[in-house]
Z-matrix of the N, CA and C atoms (Angstrom, degrees):
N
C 1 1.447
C 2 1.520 1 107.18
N 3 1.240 2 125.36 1 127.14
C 4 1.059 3 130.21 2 168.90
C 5 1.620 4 136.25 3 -57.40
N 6 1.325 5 115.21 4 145.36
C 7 1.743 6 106.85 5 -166.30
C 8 1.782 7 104.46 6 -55.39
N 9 1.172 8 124.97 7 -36.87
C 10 1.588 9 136.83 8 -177.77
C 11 1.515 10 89.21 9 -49.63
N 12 1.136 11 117.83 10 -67.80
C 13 1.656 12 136.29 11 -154.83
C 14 1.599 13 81.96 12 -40.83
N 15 1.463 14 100.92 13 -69.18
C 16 1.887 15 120.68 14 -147.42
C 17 1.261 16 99.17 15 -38.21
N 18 1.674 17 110.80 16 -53.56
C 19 1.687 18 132.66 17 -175.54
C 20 1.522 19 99.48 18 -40.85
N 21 1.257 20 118.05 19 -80.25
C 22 1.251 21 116.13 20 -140.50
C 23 1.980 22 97.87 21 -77.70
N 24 1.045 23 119.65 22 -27.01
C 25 1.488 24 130.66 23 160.83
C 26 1.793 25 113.51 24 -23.03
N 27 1.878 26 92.98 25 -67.98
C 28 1.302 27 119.39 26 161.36
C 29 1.268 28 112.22 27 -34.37
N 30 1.200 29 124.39 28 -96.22
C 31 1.260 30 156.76 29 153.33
C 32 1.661 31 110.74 30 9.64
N 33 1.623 32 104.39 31 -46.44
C 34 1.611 33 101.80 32 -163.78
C 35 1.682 34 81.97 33 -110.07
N 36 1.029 35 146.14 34 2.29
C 37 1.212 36 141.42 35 159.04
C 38 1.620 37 134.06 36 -75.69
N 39 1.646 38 100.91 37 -40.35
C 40 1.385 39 127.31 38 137.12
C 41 1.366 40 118.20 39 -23.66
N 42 1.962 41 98.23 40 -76.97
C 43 1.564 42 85.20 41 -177.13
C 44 1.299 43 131.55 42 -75.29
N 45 1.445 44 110.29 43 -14.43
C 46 2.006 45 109.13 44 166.34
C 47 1.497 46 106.35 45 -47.46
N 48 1.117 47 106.78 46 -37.81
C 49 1.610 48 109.70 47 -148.62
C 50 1.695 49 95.74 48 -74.40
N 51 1.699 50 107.85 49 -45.33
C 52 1.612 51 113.55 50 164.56
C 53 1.709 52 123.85 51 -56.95
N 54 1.344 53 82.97 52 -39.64
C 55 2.021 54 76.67 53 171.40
C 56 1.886 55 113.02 54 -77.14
N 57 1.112 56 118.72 55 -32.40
C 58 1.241 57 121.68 56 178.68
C 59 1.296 58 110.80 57 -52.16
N 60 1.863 59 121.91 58 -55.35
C 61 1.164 60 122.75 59 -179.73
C 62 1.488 61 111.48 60 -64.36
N 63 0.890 62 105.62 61 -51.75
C 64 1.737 63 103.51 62 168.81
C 65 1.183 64 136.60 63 -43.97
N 66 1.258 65 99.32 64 -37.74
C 67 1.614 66 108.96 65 157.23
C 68 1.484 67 125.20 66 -76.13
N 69 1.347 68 111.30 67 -9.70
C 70 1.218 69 117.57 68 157.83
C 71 1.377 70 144.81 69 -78.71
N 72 1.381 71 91.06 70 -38.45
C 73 1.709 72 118.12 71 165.23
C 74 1.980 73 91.81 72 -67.03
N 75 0.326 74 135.61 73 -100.65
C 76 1.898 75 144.70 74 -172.01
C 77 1.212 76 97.71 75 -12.97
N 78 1.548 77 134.74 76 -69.57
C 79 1.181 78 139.88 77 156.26
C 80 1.425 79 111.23 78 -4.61
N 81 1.458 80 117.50 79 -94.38
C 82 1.436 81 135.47 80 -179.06
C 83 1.268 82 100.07 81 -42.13
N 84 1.314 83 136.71 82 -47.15
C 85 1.753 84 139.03 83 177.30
C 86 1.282 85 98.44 84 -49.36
N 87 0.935 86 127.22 85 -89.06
C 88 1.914 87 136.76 86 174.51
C 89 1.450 88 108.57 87 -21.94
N 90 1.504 89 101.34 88 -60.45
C 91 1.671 90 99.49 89 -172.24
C 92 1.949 91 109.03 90 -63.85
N 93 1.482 92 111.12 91 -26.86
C 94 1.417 93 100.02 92 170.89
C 95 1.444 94 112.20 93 -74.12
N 96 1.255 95 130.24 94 -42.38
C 97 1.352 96 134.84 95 -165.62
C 98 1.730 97 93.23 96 -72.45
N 99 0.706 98 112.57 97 -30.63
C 100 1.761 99 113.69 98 -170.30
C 101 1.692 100 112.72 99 -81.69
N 102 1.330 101 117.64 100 -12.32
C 103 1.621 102 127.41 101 174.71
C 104 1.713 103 96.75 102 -81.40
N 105 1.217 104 130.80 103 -8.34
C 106 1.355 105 115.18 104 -166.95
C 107 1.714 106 100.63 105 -117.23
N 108 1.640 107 117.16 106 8.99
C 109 1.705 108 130.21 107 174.41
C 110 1.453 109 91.76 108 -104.32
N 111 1.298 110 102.81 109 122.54
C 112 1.560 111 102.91 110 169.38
C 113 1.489 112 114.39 111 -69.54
N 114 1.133 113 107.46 112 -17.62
C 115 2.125 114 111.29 113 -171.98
C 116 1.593 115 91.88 114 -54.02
N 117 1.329 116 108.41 115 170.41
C 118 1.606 117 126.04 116 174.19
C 119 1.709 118 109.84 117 -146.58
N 120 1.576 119 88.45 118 106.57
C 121 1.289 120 94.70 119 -148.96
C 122 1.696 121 101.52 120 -90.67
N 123 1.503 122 104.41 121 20.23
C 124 1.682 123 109.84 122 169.12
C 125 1.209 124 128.09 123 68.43
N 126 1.485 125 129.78 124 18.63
C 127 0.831 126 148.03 125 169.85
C 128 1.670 127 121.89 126 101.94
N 129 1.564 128 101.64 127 18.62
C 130 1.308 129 114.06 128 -150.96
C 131 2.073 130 108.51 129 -69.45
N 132 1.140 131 81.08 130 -24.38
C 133 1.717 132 90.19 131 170.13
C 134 1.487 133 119.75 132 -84.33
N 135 1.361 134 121.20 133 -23.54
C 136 1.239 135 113.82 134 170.80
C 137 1.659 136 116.26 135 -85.29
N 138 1.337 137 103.91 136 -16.37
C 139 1.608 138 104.43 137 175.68
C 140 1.781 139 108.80 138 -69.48
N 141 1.362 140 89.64 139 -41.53
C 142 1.767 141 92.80 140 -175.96
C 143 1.710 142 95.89 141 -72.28
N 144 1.081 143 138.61 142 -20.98
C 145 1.094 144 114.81 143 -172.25
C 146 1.682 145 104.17 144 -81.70
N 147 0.876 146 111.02 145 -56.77
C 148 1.777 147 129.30 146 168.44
C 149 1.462 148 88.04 147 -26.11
N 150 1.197 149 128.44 148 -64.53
C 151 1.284 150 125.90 149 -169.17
C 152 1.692 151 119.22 150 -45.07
N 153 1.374 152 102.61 151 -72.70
C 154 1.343 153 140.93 152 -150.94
C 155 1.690 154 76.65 153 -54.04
N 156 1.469 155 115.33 154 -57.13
C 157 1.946 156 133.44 155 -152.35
C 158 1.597 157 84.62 156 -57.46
N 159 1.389 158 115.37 157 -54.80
C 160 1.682 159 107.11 158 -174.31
C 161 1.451 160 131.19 159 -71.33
N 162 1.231 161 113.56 160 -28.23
C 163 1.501 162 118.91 161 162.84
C 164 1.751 163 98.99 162 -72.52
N 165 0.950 164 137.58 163 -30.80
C 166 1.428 165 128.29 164 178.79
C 167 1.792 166 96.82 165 -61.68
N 168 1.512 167 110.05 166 -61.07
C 169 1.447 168 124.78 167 177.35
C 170 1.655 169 104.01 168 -38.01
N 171 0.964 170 109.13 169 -56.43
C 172 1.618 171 99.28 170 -158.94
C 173 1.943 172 97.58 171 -88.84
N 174 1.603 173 142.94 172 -2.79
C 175 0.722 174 135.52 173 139.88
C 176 1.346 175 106.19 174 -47.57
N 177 1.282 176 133.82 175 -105.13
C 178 1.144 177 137.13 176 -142.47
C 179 1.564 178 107.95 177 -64.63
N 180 1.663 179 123.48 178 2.38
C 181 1.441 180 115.01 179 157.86
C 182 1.534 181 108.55 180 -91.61
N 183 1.140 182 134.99 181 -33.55
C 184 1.275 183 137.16 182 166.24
C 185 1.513 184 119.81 183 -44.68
N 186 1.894 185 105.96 184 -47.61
C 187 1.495 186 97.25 185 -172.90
C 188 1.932 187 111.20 186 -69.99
N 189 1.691 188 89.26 187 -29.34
C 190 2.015 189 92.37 188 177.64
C 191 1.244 190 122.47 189 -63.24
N 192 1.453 191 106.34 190 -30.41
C 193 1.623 192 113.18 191 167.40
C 194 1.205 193 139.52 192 -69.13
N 195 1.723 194 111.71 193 -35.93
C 196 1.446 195 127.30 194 -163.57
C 197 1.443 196 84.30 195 -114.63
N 198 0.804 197 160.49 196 54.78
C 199 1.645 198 149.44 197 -171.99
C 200 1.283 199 104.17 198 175.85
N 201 1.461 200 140.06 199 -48.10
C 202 1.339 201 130.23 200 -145.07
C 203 1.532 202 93.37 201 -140.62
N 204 0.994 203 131.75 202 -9.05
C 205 1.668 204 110.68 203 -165.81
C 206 1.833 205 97.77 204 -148.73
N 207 1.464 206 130.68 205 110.04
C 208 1.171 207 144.38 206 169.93
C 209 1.814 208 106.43 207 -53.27
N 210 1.375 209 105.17 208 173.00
C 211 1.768 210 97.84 209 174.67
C 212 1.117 211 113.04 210 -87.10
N 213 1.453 212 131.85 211 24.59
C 214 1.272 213 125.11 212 143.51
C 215 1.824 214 124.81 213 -127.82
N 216 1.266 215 96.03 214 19.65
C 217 1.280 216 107.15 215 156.88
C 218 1.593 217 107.95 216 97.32
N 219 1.159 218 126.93 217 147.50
C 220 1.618 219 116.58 218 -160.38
C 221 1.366 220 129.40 219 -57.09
N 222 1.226 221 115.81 220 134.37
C 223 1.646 222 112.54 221 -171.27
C 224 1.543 223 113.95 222 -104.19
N 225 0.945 224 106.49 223 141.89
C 226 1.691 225 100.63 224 178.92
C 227 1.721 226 106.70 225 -127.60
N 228 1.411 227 97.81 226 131.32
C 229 1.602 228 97.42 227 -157.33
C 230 1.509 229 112.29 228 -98.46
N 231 1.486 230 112.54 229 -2.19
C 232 1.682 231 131.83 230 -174.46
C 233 1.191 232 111.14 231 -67.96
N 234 1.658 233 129.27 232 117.69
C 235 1.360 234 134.75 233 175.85
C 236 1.524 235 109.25 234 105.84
N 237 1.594 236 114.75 235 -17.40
C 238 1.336 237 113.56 236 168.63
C 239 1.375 238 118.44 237 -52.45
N 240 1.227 239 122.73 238 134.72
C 241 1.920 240 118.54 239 136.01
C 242 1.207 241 131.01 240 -36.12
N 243 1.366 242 117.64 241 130.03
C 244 1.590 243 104.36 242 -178.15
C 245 1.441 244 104.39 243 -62.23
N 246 1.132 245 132.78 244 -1.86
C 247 1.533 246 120.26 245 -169.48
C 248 1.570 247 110.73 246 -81.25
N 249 1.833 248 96.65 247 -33.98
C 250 1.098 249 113.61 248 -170.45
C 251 1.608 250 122.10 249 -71.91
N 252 1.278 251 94.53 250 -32.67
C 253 1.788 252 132.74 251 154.81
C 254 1.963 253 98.68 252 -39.99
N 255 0.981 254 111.03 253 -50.98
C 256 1.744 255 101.67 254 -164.89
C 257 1.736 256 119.69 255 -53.97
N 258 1.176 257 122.98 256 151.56
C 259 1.395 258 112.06 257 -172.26
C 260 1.261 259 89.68 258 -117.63
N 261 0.973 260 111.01 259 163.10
C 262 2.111 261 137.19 260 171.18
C 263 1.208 262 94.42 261 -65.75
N 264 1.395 263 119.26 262 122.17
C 265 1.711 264 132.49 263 156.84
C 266 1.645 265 97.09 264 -42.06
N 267 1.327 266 95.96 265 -51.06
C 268 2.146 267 80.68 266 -166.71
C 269 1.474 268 119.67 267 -40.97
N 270 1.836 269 115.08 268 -50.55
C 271 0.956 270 166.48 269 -116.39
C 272 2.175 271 78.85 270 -97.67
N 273 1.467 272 94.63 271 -68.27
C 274 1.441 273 106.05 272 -175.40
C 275 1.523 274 115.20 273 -61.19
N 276 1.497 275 115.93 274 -27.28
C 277 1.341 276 113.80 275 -174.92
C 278 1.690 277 102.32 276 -91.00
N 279 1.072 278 121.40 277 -22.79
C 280 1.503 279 117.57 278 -173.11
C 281 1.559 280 103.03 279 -69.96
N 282 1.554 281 112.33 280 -40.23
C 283 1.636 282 112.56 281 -176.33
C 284 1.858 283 114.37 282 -78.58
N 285 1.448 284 96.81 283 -24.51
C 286 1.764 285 100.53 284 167.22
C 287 1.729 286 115.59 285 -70.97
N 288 1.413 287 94.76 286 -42.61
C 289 1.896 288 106.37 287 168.30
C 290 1.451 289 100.19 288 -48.85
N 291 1.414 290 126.76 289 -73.12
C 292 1.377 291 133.24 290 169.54
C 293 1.629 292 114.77 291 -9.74
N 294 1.441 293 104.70 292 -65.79
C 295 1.465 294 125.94 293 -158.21
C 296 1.992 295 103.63 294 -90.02
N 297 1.203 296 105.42 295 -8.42
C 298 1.338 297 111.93 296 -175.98
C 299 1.933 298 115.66 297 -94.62
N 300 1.482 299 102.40 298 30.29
C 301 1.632 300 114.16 299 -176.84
C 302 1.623 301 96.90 300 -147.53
N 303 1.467 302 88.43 301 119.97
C 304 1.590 303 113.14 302 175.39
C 305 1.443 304 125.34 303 -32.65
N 306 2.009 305 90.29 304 -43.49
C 307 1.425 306 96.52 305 -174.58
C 308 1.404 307 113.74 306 -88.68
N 309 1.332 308 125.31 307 -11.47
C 310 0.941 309 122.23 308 -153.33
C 311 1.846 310 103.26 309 -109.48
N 312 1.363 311 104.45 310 9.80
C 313 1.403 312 119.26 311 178.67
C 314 1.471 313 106.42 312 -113.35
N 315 1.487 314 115.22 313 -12.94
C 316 1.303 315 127.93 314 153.37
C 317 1.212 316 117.25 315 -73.17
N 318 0.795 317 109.09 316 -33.63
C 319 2.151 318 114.09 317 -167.16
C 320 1.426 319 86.37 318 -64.28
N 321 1.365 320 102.44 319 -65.55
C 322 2.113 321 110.10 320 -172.04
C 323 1.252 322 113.03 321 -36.90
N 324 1.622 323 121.43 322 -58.84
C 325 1.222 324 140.80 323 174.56
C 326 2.158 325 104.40 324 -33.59
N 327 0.794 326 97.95 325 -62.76
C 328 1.593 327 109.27 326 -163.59
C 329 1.546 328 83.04 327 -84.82
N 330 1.169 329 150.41 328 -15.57
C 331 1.668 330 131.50 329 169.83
C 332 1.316 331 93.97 330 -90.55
N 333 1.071 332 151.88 331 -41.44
C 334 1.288 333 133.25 332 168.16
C 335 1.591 334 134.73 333 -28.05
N 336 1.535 335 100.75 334 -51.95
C 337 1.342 336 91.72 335 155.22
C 338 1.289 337 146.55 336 -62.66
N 339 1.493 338 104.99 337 -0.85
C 340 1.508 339 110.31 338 -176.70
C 341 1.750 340 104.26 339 142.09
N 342 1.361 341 110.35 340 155.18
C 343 1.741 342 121.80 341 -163.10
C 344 1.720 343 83.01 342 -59.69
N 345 1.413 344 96.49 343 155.91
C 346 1.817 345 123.48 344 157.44
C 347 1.518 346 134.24 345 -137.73
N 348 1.171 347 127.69 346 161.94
C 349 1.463 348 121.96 347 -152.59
C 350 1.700 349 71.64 348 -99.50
N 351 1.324 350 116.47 349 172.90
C 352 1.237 351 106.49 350 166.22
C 353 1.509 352 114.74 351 -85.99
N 354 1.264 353 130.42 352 -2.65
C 355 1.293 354 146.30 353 165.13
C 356 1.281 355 105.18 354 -52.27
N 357 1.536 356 113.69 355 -40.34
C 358 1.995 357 121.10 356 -164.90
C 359 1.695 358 82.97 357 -79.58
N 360 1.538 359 118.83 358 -36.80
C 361 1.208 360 105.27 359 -153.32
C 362 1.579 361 101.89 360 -54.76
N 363 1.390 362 102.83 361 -53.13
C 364 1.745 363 123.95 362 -153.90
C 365 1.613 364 84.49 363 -54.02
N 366 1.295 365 116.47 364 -60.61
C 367 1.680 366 109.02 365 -149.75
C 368 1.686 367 94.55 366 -69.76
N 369 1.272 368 151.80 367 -11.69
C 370 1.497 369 158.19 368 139.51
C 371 1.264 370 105.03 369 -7.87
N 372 2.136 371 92.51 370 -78.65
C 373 1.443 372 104.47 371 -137.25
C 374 1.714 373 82.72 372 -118.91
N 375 0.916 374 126.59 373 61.68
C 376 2.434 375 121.31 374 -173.31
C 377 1.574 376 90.92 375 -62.83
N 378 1.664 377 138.18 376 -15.41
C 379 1.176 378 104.95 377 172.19
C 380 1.929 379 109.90 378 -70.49
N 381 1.106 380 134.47 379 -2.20
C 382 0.937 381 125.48 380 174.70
C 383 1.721 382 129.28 381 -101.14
N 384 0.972 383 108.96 382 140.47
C 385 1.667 384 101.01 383 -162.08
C 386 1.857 385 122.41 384 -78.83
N 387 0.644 386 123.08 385 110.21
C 388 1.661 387 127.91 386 -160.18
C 389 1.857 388 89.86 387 -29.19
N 390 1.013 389 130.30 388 -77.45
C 391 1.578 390 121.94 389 -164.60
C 392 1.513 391 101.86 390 -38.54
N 393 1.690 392 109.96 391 -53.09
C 394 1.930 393 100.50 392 178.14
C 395 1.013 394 124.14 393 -50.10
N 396 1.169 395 111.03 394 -50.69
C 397 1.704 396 111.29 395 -178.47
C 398 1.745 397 109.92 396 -76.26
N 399 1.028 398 127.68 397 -8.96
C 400 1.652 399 111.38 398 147.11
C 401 1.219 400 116.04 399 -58.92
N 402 1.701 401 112.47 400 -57.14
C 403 1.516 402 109.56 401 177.76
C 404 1.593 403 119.78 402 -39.15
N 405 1.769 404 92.53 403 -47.16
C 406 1.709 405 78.19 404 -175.06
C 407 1.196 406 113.75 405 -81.99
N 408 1.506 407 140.40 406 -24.61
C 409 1.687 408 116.42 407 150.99
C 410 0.960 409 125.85 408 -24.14
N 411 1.616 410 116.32 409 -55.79
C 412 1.512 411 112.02 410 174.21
C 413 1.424 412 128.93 411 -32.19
N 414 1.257 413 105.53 412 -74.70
C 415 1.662 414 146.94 413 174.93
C 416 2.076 415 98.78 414 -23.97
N 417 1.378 416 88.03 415 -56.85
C 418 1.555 417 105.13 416 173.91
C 419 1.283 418 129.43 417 -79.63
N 420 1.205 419 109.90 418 -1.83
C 421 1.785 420 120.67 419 -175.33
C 422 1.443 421 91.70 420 -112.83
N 423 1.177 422 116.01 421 -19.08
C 424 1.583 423 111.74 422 -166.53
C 425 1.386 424 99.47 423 -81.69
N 426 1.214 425 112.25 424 -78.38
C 427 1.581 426 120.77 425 164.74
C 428 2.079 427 120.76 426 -23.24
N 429 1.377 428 100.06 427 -34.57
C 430 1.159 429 95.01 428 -171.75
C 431 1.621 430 120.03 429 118.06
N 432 1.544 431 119.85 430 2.91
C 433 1.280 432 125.07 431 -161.37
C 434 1.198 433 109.14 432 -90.01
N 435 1.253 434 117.67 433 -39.08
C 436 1.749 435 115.20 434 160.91
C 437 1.176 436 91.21 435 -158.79
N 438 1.707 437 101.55 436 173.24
C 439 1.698 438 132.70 437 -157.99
C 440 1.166 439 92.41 438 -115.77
N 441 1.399 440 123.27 439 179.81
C 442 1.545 441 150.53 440 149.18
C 443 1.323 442 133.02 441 -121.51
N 444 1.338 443 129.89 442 110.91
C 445 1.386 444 134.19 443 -137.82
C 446 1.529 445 81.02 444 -84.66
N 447 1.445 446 108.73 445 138.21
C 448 1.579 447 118.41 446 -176.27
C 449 1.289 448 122.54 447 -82.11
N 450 1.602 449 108.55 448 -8.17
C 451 1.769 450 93.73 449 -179.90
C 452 1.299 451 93.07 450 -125.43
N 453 1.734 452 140.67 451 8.34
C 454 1.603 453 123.14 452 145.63
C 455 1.192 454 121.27 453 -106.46
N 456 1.133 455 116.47 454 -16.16
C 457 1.815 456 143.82 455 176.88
C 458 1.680 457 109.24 456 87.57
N 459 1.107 458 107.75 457 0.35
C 460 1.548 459 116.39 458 177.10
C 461 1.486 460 116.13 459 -24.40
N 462 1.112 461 140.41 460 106.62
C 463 1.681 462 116.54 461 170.19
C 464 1.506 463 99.67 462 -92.91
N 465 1.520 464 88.86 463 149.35
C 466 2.026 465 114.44 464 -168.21
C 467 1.927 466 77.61 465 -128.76
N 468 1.525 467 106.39 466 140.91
C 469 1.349 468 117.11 467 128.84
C 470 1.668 469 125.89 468 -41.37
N 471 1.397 470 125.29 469 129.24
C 472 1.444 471 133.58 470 160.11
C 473 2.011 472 108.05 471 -63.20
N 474 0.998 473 82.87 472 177.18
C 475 1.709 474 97.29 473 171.59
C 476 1.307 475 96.88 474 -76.54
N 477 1.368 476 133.05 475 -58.57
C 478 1.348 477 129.29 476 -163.27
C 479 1.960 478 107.18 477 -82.20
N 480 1.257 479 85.85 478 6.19
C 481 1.794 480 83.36 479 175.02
C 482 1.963 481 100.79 480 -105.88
N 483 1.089 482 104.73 481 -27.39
C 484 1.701 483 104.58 482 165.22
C 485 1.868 484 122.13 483 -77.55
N 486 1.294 485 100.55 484 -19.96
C 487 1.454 486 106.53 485 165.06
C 488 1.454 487 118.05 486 -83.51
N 489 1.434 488 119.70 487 -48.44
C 490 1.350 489 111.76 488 173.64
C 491 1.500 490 115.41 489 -62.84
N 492 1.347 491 128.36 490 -23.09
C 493 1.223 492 122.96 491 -165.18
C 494 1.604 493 98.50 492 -83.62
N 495 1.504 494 122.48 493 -76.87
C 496 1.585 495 122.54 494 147.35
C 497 1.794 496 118.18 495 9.18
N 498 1.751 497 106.21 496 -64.47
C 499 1.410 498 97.58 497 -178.75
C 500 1.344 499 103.53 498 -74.15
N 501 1.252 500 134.55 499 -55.17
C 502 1.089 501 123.51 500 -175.59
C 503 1.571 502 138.23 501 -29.53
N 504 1.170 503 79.46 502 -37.19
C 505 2.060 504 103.35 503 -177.95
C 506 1.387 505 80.85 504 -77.84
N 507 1.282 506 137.68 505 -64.05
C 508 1.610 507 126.13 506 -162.46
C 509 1.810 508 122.75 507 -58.48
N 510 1.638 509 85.03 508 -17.45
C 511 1.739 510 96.42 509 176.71
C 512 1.451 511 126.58 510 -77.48
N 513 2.075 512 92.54 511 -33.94
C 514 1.514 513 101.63 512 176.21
C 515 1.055 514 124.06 513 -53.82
N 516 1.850 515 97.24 514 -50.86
C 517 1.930 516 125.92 515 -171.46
C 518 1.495 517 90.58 516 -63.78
N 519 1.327 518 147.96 517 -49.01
C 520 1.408 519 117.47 518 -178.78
C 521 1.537 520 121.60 519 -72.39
N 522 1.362 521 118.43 520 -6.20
C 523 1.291 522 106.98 521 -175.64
C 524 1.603 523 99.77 522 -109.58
N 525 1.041 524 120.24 523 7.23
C 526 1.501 525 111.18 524 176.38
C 527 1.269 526 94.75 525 -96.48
């Protein structure tokens, strides 16, 4: 991972950690100002907080996942041999197979912006048929193009599923 990477990693981790407290301080503000309203507002502030803490949670697991860490976990390529550098032809044709379906360069496209239920997927892409587009999750999880977070099932693009897609577009634009 690169020193840029590390920075801004830092950086956006920092600020969870600043919005968290902040949201904590505000919290405790409310909850004092709120002992002197007789209403009982049923726990309605601790639900939003529960809330707010988990969408913070699954931000900052989303950005480590889809941004910083491949499906086998971050590689750092500095000090290698170029020999060591070489990839398996198989290896290269399975992720071009991957990248060689319309729809399935769409799926990437729309995970790029951010994880999807496959529900977000279908209503996206309705030319594709809910059983296909599992397949092509598959196809793409297999290869390595994106994951599925195991306890919402969300699929996020990998790092190496935003690079292949990126080159790809750069391969078309030179050959068109």
């Amino acid at each position: 991972m690169s020193e840029d990477l590390r920075d801004e990693l830092r950086r956006l981790k920092e600020e969870v950690d600043r919005l968290k407290e902040e949201l904590k301080k505000r919290s405790e503000e409310e909850r004092r100002r709120a002992r002197g309203i007789y209403i009982n507002l049923g726990g309605i502030r601790d639900y939003v907080e529960e809330v707010v803490e988990g969408v913070m949670a699954g931000i900052s697991d989303e950005l480590e996942r889809s941004v910083f860490i491949g499906p086998r976990g971050v590689r750092i390529w500095r000090g290698r041999k170029r020999e060591e550098m070489r990839v398996d032809p198989e290896k290269i044709a399975s992720v071009m197979s991957a990248l060689g379906n319309e729809h399935r360069v769409r799926i990437l496209q729309e995970l790029a912006s951010g994880g999807k239920y496959i529900s977000e997927l279908q209503e996206k892409l309705p030319e594709i048929a809910v059983s296909t587009l599992s397949n092509h999750l598959n196809v793409l999880e297999g290869v390595g193009l994106v994951v599925q977070e195991k306890a919402r099932g969300r699929y996020l693009i990998t790092m190496p599923g935003r690079i292949a897609l990126r080159m790809a577009g750069q391969i078309a634009r030179i050959l068109e």
